[in-house]
N, C-alpha and C positions, 0 to 999 in steps of 0.2 A: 829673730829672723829665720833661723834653721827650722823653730820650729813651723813656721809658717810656710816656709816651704813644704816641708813636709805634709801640713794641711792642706796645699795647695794638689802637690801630687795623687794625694788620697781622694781629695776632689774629682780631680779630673778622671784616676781610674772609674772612681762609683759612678761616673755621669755617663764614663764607656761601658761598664758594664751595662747599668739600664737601659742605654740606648740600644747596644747588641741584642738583649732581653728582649727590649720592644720591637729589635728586627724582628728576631728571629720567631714571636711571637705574631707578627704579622705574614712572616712565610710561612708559619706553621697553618691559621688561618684559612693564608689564600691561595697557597700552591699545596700546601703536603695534605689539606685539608678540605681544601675549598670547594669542590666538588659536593662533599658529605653536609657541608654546613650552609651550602647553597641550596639542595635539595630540602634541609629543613627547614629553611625559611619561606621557600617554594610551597613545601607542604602546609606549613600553618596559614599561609597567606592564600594560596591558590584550591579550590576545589572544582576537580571535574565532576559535576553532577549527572548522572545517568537521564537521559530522556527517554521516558519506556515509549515502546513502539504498541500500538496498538493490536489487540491480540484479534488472532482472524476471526472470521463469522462464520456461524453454523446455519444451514439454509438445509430447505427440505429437498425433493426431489424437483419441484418446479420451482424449486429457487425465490420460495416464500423463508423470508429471515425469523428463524427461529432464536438463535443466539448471537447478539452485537455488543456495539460500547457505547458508550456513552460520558462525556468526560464531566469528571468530580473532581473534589478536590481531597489532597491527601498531607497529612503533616507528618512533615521531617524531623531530626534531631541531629544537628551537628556537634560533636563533642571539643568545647573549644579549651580556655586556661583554665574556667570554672573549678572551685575544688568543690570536693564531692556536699557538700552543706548548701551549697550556693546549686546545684543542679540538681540536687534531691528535692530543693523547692522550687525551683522553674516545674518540677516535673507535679509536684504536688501541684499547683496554681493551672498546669495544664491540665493534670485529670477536671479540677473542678468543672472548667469550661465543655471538656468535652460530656462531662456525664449532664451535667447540666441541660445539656443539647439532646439528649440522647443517643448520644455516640458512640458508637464500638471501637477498642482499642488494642493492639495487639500486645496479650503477653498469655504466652502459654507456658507461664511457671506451672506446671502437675501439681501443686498444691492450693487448695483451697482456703478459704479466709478463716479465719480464728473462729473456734478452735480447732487449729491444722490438721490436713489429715490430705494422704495421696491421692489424686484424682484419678492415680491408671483405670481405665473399665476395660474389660473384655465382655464384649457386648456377643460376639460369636461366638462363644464356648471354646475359642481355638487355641486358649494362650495367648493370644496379642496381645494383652495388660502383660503377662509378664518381659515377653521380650521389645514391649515399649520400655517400659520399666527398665531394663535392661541397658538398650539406646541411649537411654538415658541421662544413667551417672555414666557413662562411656562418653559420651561427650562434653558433660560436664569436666570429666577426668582431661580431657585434650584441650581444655581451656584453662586448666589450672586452677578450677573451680573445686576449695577442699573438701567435698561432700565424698562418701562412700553409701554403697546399699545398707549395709549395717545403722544408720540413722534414721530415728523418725521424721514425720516431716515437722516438728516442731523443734527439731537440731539442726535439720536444715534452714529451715527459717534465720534461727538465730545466726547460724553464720552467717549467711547472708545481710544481714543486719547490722552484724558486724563488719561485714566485708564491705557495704557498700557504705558505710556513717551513717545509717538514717537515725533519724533524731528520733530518741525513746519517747517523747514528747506529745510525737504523731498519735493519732488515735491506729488502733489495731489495724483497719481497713485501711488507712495511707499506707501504714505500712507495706501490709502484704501488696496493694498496688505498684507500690515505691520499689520493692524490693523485684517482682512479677519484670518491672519494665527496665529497672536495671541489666535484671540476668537477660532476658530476650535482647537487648543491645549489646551486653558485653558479647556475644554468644554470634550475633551477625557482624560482630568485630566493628563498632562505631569507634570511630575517632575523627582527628578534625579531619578526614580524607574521605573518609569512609561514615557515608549517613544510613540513619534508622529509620524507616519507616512507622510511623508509632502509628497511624489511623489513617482508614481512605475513605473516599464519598462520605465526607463530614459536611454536615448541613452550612450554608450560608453562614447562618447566624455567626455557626463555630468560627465559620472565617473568620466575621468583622472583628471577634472580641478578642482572638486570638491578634488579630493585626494590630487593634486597638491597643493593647498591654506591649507591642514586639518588643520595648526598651525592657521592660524586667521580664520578658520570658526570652531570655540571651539564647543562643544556639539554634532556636526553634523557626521555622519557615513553612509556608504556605504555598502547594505548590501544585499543577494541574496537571490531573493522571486519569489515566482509563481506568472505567469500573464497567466490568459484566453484566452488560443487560441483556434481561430474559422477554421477549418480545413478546413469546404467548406465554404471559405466567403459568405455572402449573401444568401446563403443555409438556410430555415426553420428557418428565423430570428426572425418570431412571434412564433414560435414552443416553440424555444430554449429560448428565454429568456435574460437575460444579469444579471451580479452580479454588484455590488456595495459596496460605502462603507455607513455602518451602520449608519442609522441616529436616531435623539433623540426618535422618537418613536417605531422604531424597538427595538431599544436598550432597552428601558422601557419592551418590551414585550418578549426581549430573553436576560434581563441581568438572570436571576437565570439561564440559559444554560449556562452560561460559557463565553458566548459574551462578548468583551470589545468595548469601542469606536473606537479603529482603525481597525475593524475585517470587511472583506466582509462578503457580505450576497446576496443569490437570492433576485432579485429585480421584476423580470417577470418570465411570461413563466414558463417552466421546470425547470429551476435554480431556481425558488422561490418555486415550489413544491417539489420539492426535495431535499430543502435544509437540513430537517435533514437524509438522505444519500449522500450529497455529501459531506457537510463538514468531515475534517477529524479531528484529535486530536492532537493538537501544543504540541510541543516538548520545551524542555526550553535550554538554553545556559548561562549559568553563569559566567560573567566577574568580575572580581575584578580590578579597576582600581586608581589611583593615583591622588592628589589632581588635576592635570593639565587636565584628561582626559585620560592620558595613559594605555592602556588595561597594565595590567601586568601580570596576570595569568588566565588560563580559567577552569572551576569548572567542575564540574561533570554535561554529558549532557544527557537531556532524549529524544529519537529519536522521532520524530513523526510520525501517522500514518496516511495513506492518504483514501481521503474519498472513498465509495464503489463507482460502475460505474453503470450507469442508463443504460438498455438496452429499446428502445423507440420500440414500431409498425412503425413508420414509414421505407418505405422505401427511401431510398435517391435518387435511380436512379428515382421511380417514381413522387419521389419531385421536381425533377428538371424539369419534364417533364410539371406535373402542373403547377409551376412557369412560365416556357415557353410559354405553351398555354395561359395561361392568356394574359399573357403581348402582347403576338401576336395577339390573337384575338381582344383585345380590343385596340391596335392601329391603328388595321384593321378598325374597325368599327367609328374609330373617324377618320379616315385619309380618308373613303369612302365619294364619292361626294353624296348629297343629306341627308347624315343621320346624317349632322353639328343640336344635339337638339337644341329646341325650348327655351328663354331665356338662351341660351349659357351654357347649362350643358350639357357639350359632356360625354359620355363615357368615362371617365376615373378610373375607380375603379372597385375592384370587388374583388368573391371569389369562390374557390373551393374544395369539400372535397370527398376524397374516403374514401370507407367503407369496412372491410370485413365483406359479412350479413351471416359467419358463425360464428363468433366469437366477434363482434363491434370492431374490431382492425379497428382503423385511418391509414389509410395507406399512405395517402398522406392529405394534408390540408396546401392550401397556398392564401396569402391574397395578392391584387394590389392594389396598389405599397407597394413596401417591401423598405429593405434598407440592409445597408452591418454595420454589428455590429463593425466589425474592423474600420469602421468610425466614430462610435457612436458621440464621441465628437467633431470629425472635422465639421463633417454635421448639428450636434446638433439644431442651429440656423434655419439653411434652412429646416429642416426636421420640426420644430415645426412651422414653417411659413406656410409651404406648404398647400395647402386647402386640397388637398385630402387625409392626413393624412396620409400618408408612417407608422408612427407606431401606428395605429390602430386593430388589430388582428380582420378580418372582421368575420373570421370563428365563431370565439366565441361571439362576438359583437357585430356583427353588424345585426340590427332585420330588416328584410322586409317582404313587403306582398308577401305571397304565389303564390299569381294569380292562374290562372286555375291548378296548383299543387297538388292545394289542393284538384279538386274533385274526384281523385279514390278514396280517404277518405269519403269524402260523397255519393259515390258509397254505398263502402262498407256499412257505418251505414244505410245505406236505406236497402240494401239487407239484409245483418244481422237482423233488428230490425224489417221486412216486409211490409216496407212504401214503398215498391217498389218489384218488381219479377224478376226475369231474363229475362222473356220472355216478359215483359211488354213494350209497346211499348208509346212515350208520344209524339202529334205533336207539331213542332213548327211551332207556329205561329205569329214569328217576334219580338211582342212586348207582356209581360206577363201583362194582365189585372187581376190578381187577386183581386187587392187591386183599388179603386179612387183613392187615393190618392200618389201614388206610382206605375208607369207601367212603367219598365226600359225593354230595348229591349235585342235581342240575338246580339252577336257583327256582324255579319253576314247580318243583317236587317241596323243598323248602318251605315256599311263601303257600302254595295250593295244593300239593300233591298228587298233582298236575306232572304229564311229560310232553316232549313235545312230536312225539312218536319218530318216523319215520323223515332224514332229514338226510338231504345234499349240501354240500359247501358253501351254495347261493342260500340255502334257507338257512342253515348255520349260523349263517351270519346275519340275515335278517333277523331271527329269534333271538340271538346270544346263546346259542345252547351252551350249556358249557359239559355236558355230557359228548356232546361230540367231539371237543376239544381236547379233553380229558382224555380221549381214547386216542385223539390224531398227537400228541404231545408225546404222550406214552409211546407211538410209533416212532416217533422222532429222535424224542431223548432230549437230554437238555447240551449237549455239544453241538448238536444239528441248531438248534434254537437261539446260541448263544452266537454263531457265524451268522443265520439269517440276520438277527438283532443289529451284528454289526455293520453288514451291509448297507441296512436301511437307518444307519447312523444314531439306533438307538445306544445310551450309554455310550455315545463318543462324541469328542469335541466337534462343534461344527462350524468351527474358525471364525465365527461372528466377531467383529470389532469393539466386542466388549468381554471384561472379566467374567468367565462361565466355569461354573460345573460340569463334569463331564455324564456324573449319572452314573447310574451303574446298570448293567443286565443280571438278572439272579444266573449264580452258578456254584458250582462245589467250590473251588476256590476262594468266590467274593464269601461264599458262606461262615468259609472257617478267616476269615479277616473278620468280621463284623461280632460272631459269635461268641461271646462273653462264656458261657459254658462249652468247656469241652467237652461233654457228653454230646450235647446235638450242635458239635460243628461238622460231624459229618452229614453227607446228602444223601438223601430218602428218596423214592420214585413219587412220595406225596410232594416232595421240594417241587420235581418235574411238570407234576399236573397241575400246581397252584400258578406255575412259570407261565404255562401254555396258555391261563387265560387273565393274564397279567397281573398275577398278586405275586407272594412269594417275596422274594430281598430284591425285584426289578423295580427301578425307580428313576425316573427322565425328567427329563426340564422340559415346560413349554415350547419351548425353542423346536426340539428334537423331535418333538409329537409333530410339529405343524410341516418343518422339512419331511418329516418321516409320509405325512398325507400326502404331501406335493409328491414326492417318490414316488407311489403310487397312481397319483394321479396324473401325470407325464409319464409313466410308461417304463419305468424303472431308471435314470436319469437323476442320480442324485446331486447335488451341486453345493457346497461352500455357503453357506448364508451369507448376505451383503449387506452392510448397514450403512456401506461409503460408498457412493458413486464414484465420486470424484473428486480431486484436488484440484484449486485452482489461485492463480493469482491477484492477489487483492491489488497489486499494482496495474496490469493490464489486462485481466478477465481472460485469459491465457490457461489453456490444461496445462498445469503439474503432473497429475499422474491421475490415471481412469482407472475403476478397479471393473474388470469385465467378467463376464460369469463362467464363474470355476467348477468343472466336472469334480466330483471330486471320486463317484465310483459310477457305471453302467451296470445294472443289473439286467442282466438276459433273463425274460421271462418270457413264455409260449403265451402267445393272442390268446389264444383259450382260457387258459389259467388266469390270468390279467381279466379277460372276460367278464368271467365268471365270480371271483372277487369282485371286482368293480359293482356286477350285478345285484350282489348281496349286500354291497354298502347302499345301492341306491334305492332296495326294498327297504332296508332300515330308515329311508327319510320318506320314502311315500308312502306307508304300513305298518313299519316297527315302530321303535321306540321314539323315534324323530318326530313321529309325522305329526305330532298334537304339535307342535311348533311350524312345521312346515308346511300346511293343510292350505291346498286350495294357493299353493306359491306358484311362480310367475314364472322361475327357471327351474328347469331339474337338477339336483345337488344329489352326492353321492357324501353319505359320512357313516361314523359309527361311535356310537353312545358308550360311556363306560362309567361306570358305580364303583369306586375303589373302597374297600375297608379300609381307616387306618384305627390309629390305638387305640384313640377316644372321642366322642362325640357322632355326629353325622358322618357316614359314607361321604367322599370326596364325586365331586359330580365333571365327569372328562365328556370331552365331544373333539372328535376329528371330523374333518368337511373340503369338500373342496366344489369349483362351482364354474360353468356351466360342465355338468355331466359330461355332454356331447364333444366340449373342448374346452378343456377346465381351461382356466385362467390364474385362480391364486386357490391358496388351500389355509384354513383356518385350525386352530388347538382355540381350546379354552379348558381351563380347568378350574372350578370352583370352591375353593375349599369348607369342606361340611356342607356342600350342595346339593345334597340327600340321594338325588337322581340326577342321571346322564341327559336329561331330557331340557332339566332347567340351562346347562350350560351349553343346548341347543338353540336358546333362546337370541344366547351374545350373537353367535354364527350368525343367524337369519338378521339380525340387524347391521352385521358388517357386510353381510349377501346385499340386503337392501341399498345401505348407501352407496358400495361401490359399483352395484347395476345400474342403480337412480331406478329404483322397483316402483319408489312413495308406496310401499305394502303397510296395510294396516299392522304393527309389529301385534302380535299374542302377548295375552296377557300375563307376563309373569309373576304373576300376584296370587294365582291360583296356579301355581308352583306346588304339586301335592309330594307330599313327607312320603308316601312308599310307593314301591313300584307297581306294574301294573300288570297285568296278567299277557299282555302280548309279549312286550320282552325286553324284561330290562336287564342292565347288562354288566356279569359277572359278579352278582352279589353273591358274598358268602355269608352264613353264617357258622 
């Protein structure tokens, strides 16, 4: 009996201990804990899905839609209990479906498929391959991801490999796919809270079969999202831009905006500057779903709001017309017998930008060769192989020499500054002997040995003398040159709504930067006179040429170039914000001086070098032709323009590269004269585009 009491007592405490146990493990639980352990159950059970908001529209000037949406559909990836065997082949079983399809998929692992090797390109020459490269494992490094720069990419792979389980089984291709779409999700932090976007605007088909299989492809959903429609394919494709999706260094720079890893973002173009008015404000959608994946109730939803719409300067009908002239003219001139250049750089590239010189509205500006964005990734490959660079934006980028462009400018600062008269007359006589050491000829003396005798400012310019020039430069200098330049915005930014070059104006300083040899980094009075009739290390953007016409043709009145009208509200058609036209310098110039230049551009289209393009036209136009040298192949072919004479309206650049003569890239002008007068002028044939210049006066050719 003692001892069964004993047993009994023993009983009873171990039944109070566990009971205690099990309190206190239920306080633990639901008070001291409960909070923590209610949020996790929350989380596995509950997802707020993002409802993206529709991103704004890009419209022309008459508010013709150049860039909208269009809704697709897009596949998710929730990351649920799944261990990594069982989601490595959900993910294997959804590529099939998707490639099957034709369907693009996001993963931008830098490495390429067996046999491995780094995808960085530095397509620019700038270093970007390196400091992507760089970006890189730095982000890798802040996900705990154990790769360093010191590995191949076939060590990286293999960790990878290792890091994620995939089955050695897989053929190589699974692999790298397997492994490409793990790191792109661990990297935009997928978990069961937090979803992946693996693919958008996936064809129908993809839907059905993806729906069809939902029981064995666990985690994965089908779900309706906005994709960027381009309304005039191939329309203003360096204009407009293209979106994307967010990478590690955007993200760094717009996570406190609200940005997550799977979020598009302007990549280029207008889409990249207006990125904060296009986007709009994601809406949330709240599922509460069941340990298998089953949605079973849906929460309270917050709508989203879609982004404002950008109203551009551009006009669209007269974009298309640019585009056209281009591409024609400059097939013209490569496909004409005799003008195949010299070391086989034909003609193939170029650009064009209208201007209005009331206001700096861009009205039209298109670069050759273009490309169609709705191919963006089909083409991808071929587009970045290509030499002549289809996506290079020439208008804002691409820097040339002026050639004889350039001298109503050094007109002007002669007259202006009184290194020179109106009525002043300078002969030429062939070859400029100022200097021993330097006597470069008028092109004129060069091609026929030929001068062009006895010449004023207005005939100056009419001819191209560059004997005159040569003398007026030399009075000037190149600091006097280098102020004019900047006045008339050449070689400076001209705040256009897109990523620009700023150019340069040749000078003693840009010289010794450029200059590889220090023996001739210093400057020479031959540096001065090559300045004066636009050769030399001066080099501008299309952009800067066409602003720089309108300047003179307004009257000195320089302004801001515009590419955005206006913002406006895609919810009630409401201004956001108006961009109105910005002075950005006045240049004081005497009537006479203006005059008298003016007068000299306009001999140049009804006499000079213009006029075989211009013959027998409908409005008077004032421009000036220019023949640039560069390294190799054909002289570069320039034309500045502006139209009506009497009261100009918009002013035109065109620049053709390996365009032999200034004449042929008189040709674009007169057909953007055309459409935007409504001339219907029979256009000149650029087809009989002749390879050398011509004896009345072509402009600033060296040899």
């Amino acid at each position: 009996m003692p001892n069964s009491k004993i047993r009994f007592v023993i009983l009873k405490i171990m039944i109070v201990i566990m009971f205690a146990a099990i309190v206190w493990k239920l306080f633990d639980l639901q008070i001291i804990k409960g909070e923590q352990y209610d949020e996790i159950a929350n989380d596995r059970l509950t997802t707020n899905v993002a409802e993206k908001a529709p991103r704004g529209e890009i419209l022309d000037r008459y508010g013709t839609r150049l860039v909208s949406n269009k809704v697709g559909y897009s596949v998710i990836i929730q990351k649920t209990d799944m261990k990594n065997e069982e989601f490595n082949n959900v993910l294997k079983e959804l590529i099939g479906i998707l490639y099957a399809n034709n369907s693009e998929y996001y993963d931008d692992l830098p490495i390429s498929f067996a046999p491995y090797s780094y995808a960085f390109e530095d397509t620019d020459g700038d270093g970007s391959a390196e400091n992507e490269r760089d970006e890189w494992f730095k982000q890798s490094d802040e996900h705990d991801v154990d790769i360093d720069p010191s590995m191949s990419a076939r060590d990286v792979m293999a960790v990878l490999k290792e890091r994620y389980e995939i089955d050695p089984t897989y053929s190589e291709d699974e692999q790298r796919r397997i492994a490409g779409i793990r790191y792109a999700a661990e990297i935009s932090g997928l978990s069961s809270t937090t979803l992946f976007t693996l693919a958008e605007d996936i064809p129908v088909e993809a839907v059905m079969q993806i729906k069809e299989r939902q029981q064995e492809l666990r985690g994965v959903s089908v779900i309706n999202d906005y994709v960027r429609q381009y309304d005039m394919p191939g329309l203003a494709t360096h204009i407009l831009g293209r979106v994307g999706r967010i990478d590690a260094a955007e993200y760094e720079r717009n996570k406190d905006l609200g940005y997550g890893y799977n979020d598009i973002i302007g990549k280029e173009g207008i889409e990249q500057w207006g990125e904060q008015y296009l986007r709009g404000v994601e809406g949330t959608t709240g599922t509460t779903k069941d340990i298998n994946g089953k949605e079973v109730t849906v929460l309270e939803d917050t709508d989203p709001i879609p982004g404002d719409y950008l109203v551009l300067t551009i006009d669209s009908d007269l974009q298309r017309v640019v585009e056209n002239s281009l591409e024609k003219t400059i097939n013209n001139i490569r496909n004409s017998s005799g003008v195949k250049a010299k070391d086989g750089a034909d003609c193939n590239a170029g650009a064009a930008v209208v201007i209005d010189v009331k206001t700096g509205d861009a009205l039209a500006m298109a670069s050759y060769p273009t490309y169609d964005m709705t191919r963006y990734y089909d083409d991808y490959n071929e587009l970045i192989q290509n030499d002549a660079n289809p996506m290079w934006n020439r208008t804002v980028n691409g820097l040339y020499s002026p050639g004889s462009t350039f001298k109503p400018l050094v007109a002007i600062a002669a007259l202006e500054t009184g290194n020179l008269s109106i009525d002043e007359t300078i002969v030429d006589e062939g070859v400029y002997k100022a200097y021993k050491d330097y006597q470069p000829a008028c092109w004129i003396w060069n091609e026929y040995r030929l001068t062009h005798g006895r010449q004023n400012v207005t005939a100056a310019l009419e001819n191209s003398c560059n004997y005159f020039f040569y003398e007026v430069g030399n009075r000037l200098g190149i600091n006097t040159l280098d102020k004019y330049a900047a006045k008339f915005g050449l070689g400076e930014s001209t705040g256009i709504e897109l990523a620009e070059r700023s150019g340069n104006m040749a000078s003693p300083e840009y010289k010794k930067q450029v200059e590889t040899n220090i023996t001739s980094r210093d400057w020479f009075d031959g540096d001065t006179l090559q300045a004066a009739i636009g050769q030399s290390y001066s080099l501008f953007t299309p952009v800067q040429l066409a602003n720089y016409a309108a300047t003179i043709a307004n009257g000195g009145t320089r302004y801001k170039v515009n590419l955005v009208k206006s913002v406006r509200s895609s919810v009630d058609g409401s201004t956001v914000k108006e961009f109105k036209p910005e002075i950005v310098e006045n240049i004081n110039m005497d009537e006479d001086v203006l005059n008298a230049v003016k007068q000299g551009m306009k001999r140049v289209v009804d006499e000079g070098s213009a006029a075989e393009a211009f013959a027998n036209y409908g409005i008077q136009v004032g421009g000036k032709t220019g023949t640039a040298q560069v390294g190799d192949g054909s002289n570069n072919a320039v034309f500045i323009a502006y139209a009506p004479f009497e009261d100009p309206q918009i002013a035109v650049s065109v620049v053709l590269e390996h365009g032999v003569r200034g004449t042929n890239a008189a040709q674009v002008a007169r057909d953007i004269f055309d459409a935007y007068f409504n001339l219907n002028a029979t256009p000149q044939p650029t087809a009989e585009a002749s390879p050398s210049p011509q004896p009345q006066n072509d402009t600033g050719l060296l040899r």
